[in-house]
C-alpha positions, 0 to 999 in steps of 0.5 A, spaced: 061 069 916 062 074 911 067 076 906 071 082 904 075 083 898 081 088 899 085 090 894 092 092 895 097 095 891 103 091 891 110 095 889 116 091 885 122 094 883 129 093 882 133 100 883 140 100 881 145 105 880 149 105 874 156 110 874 157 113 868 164 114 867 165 106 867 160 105 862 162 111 858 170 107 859 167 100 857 164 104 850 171 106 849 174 101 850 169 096 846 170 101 841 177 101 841 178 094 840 174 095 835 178 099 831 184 095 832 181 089 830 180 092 823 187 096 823 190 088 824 185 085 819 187 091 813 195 090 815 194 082 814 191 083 808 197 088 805 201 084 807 198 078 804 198 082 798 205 084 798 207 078 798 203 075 792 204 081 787 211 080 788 211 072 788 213 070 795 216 071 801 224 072 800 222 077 793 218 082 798 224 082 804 229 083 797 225 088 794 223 091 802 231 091 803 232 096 796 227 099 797 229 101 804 238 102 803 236 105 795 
């Protein structure tokens, strides 16, 4: 009997269709996020800095009191 080798080409592949608009949104909204993150962090850290230079907390609600009415 007599034997013969055949190549066969063999195509794989994974085709997906990406929209655009949504991951253009998801970027946004990482990015946002991001954003408020840092903006959160910083208004704890000035606050947290308020409340030292003016030697605690009833101090600063004091001194943010005349600083407000005058």
């Amino acid at each position: 009997m007599l034997r013969t080798n055949a190549a066969v080409k063999v195509k794989t592949g994974n085709r997906q269709k990406v929209n655009v608009g949504t991951e253009v949104s998801r970027a946004g909204v990482v990015t946002l996020a991001i954003a408020a993150g840092l903006v959160g962090a910083w208004v704890i850290t000035a606050f947290v800095a308020g409340m030292v230079a003016s030697g605690g907390l009833v101090p600063m609600i004091s001194n943010w009191f005349s600083a407000v009415i005058g």
